[in-house]
C-alpha positions as CSV (number, residue, x, y, z in Angstrom):
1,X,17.8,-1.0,-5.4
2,X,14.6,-1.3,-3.5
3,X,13.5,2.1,-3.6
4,X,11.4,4.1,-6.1
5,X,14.3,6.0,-8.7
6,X,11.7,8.2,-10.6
7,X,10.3,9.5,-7.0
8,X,14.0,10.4,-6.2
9,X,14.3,12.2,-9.4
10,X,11.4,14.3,-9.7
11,X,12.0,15.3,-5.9
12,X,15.7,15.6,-5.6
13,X,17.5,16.7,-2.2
14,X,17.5,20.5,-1.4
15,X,20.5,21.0,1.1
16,X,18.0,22.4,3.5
17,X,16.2,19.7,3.9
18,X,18.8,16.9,4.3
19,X,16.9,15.4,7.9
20,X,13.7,15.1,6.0
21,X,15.6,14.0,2.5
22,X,17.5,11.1,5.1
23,X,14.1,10.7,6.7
24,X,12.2,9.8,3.5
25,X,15.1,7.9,1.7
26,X,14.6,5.5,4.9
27,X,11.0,5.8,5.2
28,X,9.4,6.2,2.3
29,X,11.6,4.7,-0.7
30,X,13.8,1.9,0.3
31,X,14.1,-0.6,3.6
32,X,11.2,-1.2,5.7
33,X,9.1,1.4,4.1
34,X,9.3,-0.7,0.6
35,X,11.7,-3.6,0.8
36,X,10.1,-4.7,4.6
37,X,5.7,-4.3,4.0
38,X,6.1,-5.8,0.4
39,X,8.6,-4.0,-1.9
40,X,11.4,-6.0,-1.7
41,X,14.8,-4.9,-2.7
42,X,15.9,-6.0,-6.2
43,X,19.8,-6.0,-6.1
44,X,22.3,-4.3,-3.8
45,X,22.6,-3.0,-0.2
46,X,19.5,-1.5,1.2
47,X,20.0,2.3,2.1
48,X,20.5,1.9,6.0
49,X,23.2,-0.9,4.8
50,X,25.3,1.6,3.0
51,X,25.3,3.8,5.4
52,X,27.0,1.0,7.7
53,X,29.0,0.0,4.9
54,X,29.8,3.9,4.3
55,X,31.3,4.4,8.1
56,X,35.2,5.0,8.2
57,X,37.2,2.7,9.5
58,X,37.0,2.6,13.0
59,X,34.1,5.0,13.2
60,X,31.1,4.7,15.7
61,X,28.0,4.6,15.1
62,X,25.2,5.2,17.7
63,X,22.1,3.5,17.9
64,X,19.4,3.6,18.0
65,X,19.0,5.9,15.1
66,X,15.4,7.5,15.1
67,X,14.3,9.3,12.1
68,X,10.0,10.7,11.9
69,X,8.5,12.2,8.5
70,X,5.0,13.0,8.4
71,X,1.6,13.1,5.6
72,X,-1.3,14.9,6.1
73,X,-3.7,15.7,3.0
74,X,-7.4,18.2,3.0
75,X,-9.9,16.9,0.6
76,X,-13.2,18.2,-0.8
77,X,-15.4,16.3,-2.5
78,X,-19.1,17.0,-4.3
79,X,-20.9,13.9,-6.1
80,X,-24.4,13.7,-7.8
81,X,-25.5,10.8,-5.3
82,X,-24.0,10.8,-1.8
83,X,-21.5,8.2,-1.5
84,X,-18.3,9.1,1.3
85,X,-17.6,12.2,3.0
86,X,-19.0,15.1,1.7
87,X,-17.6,18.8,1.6
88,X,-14.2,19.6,2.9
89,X,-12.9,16.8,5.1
90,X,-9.3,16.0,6.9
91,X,-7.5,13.0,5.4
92,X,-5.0,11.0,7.9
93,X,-2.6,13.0,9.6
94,X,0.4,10.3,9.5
95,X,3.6,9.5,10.7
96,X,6.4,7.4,9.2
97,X,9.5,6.4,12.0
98,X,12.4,4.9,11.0
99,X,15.4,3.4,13.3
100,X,18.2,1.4,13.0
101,X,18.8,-0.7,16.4
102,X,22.4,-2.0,14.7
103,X,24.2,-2.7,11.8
104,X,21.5,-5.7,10.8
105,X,18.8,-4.7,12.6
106,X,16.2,-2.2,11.9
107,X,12.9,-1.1,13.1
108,X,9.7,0.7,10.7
109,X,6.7,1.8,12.4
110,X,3.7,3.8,10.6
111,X,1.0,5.8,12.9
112,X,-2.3,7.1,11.1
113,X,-4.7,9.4,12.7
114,X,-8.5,9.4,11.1
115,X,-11.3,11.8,11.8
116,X,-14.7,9.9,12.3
117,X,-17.9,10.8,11.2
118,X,-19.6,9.9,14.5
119,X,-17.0,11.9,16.5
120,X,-19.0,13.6,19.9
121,X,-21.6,11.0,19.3
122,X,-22.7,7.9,22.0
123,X,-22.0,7.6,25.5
124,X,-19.1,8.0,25.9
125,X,-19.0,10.2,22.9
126,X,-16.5,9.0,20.5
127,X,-13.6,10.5,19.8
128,X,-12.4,12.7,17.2
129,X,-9.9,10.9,15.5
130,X,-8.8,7.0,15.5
131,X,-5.3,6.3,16.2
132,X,-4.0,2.9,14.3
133,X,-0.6,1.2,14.0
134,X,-0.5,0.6,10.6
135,X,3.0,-1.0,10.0
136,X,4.8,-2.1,12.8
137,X,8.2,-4.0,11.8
138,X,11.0,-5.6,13.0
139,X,13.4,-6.4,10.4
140,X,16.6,-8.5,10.6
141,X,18.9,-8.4,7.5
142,X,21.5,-11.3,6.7
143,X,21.9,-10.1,3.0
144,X,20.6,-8.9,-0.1
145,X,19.0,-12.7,0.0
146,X,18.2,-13.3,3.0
147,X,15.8,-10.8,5.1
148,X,13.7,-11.9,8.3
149,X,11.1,-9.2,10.1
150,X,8.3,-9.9,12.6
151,X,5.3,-7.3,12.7
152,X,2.0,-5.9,11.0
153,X,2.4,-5.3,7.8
154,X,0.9,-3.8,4.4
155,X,0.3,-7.3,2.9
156,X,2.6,-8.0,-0.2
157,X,-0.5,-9.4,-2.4
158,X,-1.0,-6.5,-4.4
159,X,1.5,-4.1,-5.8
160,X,0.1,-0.7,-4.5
161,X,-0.8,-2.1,-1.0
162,X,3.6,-1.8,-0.8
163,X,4.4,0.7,-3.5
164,X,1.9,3.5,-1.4
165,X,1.3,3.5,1.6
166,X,-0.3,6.0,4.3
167,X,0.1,9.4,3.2
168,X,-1.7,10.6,-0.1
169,X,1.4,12.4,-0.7
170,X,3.4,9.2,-2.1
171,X,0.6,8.4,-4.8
172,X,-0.4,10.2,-7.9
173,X,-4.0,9.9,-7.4
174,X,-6.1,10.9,-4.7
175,X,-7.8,7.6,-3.5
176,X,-6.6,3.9,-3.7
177,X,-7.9,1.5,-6.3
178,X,-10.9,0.6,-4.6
179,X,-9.7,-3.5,-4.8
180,X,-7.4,-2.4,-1.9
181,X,-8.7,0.7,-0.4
182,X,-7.7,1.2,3.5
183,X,-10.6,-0.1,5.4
184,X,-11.4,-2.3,2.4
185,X,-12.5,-6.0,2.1
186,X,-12.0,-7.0,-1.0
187,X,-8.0,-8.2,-0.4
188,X,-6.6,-8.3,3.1
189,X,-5.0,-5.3,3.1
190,X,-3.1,-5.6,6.8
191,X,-1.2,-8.5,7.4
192,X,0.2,-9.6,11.2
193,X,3.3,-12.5,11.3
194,X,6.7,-13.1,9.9
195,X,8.0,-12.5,6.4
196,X,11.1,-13.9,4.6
197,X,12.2,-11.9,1.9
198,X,15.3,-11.6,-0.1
199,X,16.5,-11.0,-3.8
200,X,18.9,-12.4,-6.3
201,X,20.3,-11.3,-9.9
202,X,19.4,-14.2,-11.6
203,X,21.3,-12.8,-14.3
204,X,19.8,-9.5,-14.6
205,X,16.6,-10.6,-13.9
206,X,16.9,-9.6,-10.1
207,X,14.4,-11.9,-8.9
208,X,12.3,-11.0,-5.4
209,X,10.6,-13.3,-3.3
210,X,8.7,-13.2,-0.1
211,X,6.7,-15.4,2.2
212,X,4.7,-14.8,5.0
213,X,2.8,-17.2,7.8
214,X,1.2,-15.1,9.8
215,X,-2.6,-14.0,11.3
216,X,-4.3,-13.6,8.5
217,X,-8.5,-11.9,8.4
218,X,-10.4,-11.3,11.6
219,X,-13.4,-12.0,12.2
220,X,-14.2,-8.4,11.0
221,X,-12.5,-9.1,7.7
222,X,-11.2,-6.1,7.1
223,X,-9.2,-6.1,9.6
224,X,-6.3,-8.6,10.6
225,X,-5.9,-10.2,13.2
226,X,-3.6,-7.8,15.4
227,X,-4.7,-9.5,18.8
228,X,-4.5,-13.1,17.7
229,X,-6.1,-15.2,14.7
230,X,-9.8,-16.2,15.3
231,X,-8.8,-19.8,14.5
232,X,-6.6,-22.5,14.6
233,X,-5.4,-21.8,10.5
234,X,-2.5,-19.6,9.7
235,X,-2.4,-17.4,6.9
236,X,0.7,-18.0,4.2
237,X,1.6,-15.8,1.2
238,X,3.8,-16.0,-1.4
239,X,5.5,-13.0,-3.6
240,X,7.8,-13.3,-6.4
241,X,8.1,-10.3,-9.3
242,X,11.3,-9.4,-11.1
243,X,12.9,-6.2,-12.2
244,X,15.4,-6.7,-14.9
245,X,18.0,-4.5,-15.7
246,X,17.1,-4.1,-19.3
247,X,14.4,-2.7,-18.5
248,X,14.8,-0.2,-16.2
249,X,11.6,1.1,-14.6
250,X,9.9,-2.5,-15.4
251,X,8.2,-4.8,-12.2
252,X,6.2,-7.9,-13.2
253,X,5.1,-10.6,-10.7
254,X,2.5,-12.3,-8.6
255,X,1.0,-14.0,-6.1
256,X,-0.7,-16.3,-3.5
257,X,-2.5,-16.4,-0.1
258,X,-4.1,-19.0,1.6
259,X,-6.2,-18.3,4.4
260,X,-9.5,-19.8,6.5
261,X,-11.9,-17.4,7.7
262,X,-14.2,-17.7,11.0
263,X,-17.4,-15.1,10.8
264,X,-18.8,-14.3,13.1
265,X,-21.7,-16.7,12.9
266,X,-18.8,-19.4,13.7
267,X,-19.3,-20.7,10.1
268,X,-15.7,-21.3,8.4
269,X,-14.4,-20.3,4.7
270,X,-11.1,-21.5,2.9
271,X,-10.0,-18.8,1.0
272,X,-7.5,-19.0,-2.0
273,X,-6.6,-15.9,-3.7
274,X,-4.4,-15.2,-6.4
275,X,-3.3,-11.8,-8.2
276,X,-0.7,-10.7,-10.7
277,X,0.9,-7.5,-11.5
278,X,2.6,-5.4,-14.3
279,X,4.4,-2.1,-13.3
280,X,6.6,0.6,-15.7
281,X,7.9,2.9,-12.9
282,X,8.5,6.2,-14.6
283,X,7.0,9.5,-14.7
284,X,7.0,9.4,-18.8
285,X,4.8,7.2,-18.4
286,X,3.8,5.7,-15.6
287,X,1.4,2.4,-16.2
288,X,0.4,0.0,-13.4
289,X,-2.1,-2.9,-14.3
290,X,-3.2,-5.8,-11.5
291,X,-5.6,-8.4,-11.1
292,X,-6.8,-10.6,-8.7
293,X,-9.4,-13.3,-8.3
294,X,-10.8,-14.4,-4.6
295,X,-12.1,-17.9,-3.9
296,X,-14.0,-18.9,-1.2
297,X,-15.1,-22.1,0.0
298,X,-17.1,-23.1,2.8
299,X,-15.5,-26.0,4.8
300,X,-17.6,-29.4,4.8
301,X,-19.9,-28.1,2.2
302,X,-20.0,-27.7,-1.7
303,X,-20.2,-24.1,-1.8
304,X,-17.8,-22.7,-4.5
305,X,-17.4,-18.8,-5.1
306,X,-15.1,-16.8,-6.9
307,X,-14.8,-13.0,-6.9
308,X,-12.3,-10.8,-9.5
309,X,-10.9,-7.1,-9.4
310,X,-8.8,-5.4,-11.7
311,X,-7.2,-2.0,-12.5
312,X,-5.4,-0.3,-15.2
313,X,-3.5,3.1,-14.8
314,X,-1.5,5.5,-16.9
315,X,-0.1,8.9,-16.2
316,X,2.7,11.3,-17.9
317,X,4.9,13.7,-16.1
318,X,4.7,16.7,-19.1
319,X,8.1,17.9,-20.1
320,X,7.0,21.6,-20.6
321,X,6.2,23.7,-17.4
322,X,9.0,22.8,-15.4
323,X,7.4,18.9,-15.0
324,X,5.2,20.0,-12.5
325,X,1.8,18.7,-14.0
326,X,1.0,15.0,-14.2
327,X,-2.4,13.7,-15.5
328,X,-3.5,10.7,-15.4
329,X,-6.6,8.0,-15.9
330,X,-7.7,5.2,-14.5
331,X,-10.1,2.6,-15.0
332,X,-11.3,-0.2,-12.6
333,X,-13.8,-2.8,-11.8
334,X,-14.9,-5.0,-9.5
335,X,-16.9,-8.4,-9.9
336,X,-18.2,-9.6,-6.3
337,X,-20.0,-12.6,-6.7
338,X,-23.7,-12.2,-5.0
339,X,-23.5,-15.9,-3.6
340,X,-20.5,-15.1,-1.5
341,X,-21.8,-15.3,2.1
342,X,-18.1,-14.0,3.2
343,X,-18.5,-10.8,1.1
344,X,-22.2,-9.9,1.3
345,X,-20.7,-6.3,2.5
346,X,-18.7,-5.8,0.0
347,X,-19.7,-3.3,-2.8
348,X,-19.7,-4.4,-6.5
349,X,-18.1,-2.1,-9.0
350,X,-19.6,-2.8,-12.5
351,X,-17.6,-0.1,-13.4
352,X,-15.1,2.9,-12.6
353,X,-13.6,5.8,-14.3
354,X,-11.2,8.2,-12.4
355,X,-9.8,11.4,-14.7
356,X,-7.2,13.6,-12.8
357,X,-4.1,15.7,-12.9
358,X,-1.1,16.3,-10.1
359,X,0.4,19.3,-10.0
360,X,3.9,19.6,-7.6
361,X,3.4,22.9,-6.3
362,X,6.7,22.8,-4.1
363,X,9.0,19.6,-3.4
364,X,6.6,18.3,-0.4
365,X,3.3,20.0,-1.6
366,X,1.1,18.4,-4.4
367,X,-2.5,19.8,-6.0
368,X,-5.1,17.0,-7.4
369,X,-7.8,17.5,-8.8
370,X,-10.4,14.8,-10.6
371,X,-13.6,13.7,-12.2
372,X,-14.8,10.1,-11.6
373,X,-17.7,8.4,-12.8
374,X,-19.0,5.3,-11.7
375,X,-21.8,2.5,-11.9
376,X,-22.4,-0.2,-9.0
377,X,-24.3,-2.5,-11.1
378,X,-26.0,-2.3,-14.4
379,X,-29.3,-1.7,-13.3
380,X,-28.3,0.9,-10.9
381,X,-28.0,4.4,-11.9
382,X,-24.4,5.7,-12.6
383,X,-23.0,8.2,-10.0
384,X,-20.3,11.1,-10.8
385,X,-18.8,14.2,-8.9
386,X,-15.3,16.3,-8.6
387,X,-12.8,15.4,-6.3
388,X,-9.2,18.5,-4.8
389,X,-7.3,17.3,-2.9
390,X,-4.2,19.2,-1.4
391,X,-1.4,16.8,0.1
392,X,1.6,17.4,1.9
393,X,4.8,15.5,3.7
394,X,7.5,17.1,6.1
């Protein structure tokens, strides 16, 4: 299936909570929440078909069927060298909403609230908190192979970007790899267009596959282009990865986008980027490794860059104490290349160490707590600092 089995095993229903447990089955772990911004189903109906398929005969069933779970997270944070918020700060207050219009037709849509540092500031002053569609999808499903939805998506380039998504609750670390950070530019983290997904057996294999055409980059690139593209060239993408049944818990894959971008000095940029992925969903251990590599060009001239990112990530669920604590260590870096007019914003990360432990103090309530260390560039001097975080879903 399409949805995340060691997340439904460490978090099991309570039979007080079966609206939320339905709510986050939909939302969070299978269908539009996974299977429609990027985690596509592997074999199998997704979890809104079996509950069609479930009905008695003759039953009705009314539509539409509306279904809201929320995120919210409190951070602190205290670094030798300022860098981010400082002190105690909200994270996003979110909302996940989940409906099924008919028996083949069903409907995602993901709302994040973010406090802003400038808040009460400029005339007018500016608000507290920015409101954002993150995800809005319309999905259409003819089978297992065959999937169609319109919308804004998380973009299916990069594994976390559709394994995690708003809500710090769903991850096991506090923050994002910083290759695909919210507000990022390293990848295109939003995407705005039409996907085709679908999956197949393949003999155990059970091959996925998705493509997208679609508004790709704005012209402030870290945003897409949710008003319409800045230029006459679509963005495609192409998914594939594979989790075979020997291997339970195993997700390999890659893939491709093909973009132009227009900054806004009107000059124009092809951009190619590839990126690859190696996944062992399960809490004993858990181990995540990607890479990608940008390349830009800019149109009617010779100028060539590339740009790489990578990650690697392992954690364990420890048997003793009731599996409650989780640590876990990460390591990442990013290579930007300084001649890159299209990423001249864009921070370099010579190198990046994140140290941390989870600890599940209820079903919807999770404790974090780590020590990162960090360097920009050689030359620079290397920053560190202690990061809580206390996250939540209900």
């Amino acid at each position: 299936m399409g949805y995340n089995r060691p997340l439904l095993r460490r978090f099991p229903c309570h039979p007080r909570c079966n609206a939320l447990s339905v709510c986050l089955a939909m939302a969070i772990l299978s269908g539009p929440a996974a299977a429609l911004a990027g985690q596509g189903p592997s074999s199998g109906p997704a979890p809104s078909q079996q509950h069609d398929m479930g009905q008695p005969a003759g039953a009705a069933q009314d539509y539409p069927t509306l279904h809201i779970a929320g995120f919210g997270d409190v951070d602190y944070s205290q670094t030798k060298q300022p860098e981010g918020p400082r002190g105690f700060s909200l994270g996003q207050f979110v909302l996940h909403m989940t409906s099924e219009l008919s028996p083949r037709v069903t409907f995602f849509g993901e709302l994040s609230f973010t406090a802003r540092s400038d808040a009460g500031t400029g005339t007018p002053p500016a608000a507290g908190f920015n409101a954002e569609i993150e995800r809005m999808i319309l999905r259409f499903d003819e089978s297992d192979r065959l999937k169609i939805s319109f919308g804004r998506y998380h973009t299916p380039i990069n594994w976390w970007n559709t394994a995690f998504h708003h809500g710090q609750w769903l991850q096991t670390t506090i923050t994002r790899p910083e290759m695909i950070q919210f507000g990022g530019k390293f990848l295109p983290v939003h995407f705005v267009g039409a996907l085709v997904e679908g999956a197949a057996p393949a003999g155990g294999w059970n091959v996925n596959y998705q493509a997208g055409f679609g508004n790709g980059r704005g012209q402030v690139i870290s945003r897409a282009g949710d008003a319409g593209d800045n230029n006459g060239f679509r963005a495609t993408l192409l998914n594939f990865f594979s989790k075979p049944d020997r291997f339970f818990g195993l997700q390999f894959g890659g893939s491709f986008y093909f973009d132009k971008i227009t900054l806004p000095d009107t000059r124009d940029f092809a951009e190619r980027i590839v990126a690859g992925h190696v996944v062992w969903q399960k809490e004993d251990p858990e181990l995540i490794a990607e890479v990608a590599a940008v390349r830009h060009q800019q149109v009617d001239t010779a100028l060539v860059t590339w740009s790489h990112a990578y990650y690697i990530q392992a954690a364990y669920r420890l048997p003793q104490f009731d599996r409650l604590w989780k640590p876990y260590y990460r390591f990442e870096h990013i290579g930007v290349n300084p001649m890159d007019p299209v990423f001249t914003t864009v921070p370099n990360l010579n190198d990046g160490s994140t140290l941390g432990i989870r600890f599940d103090a209820s079903q919807f309530v999770a404790l974090k707590g780590e020590f990162r260390t960090w360097r920009r560039a050689s030359s620079q001097p290397r920053n560190y600092g202690g990061f809580f975080q206390v996250c939540f879903t209900f």
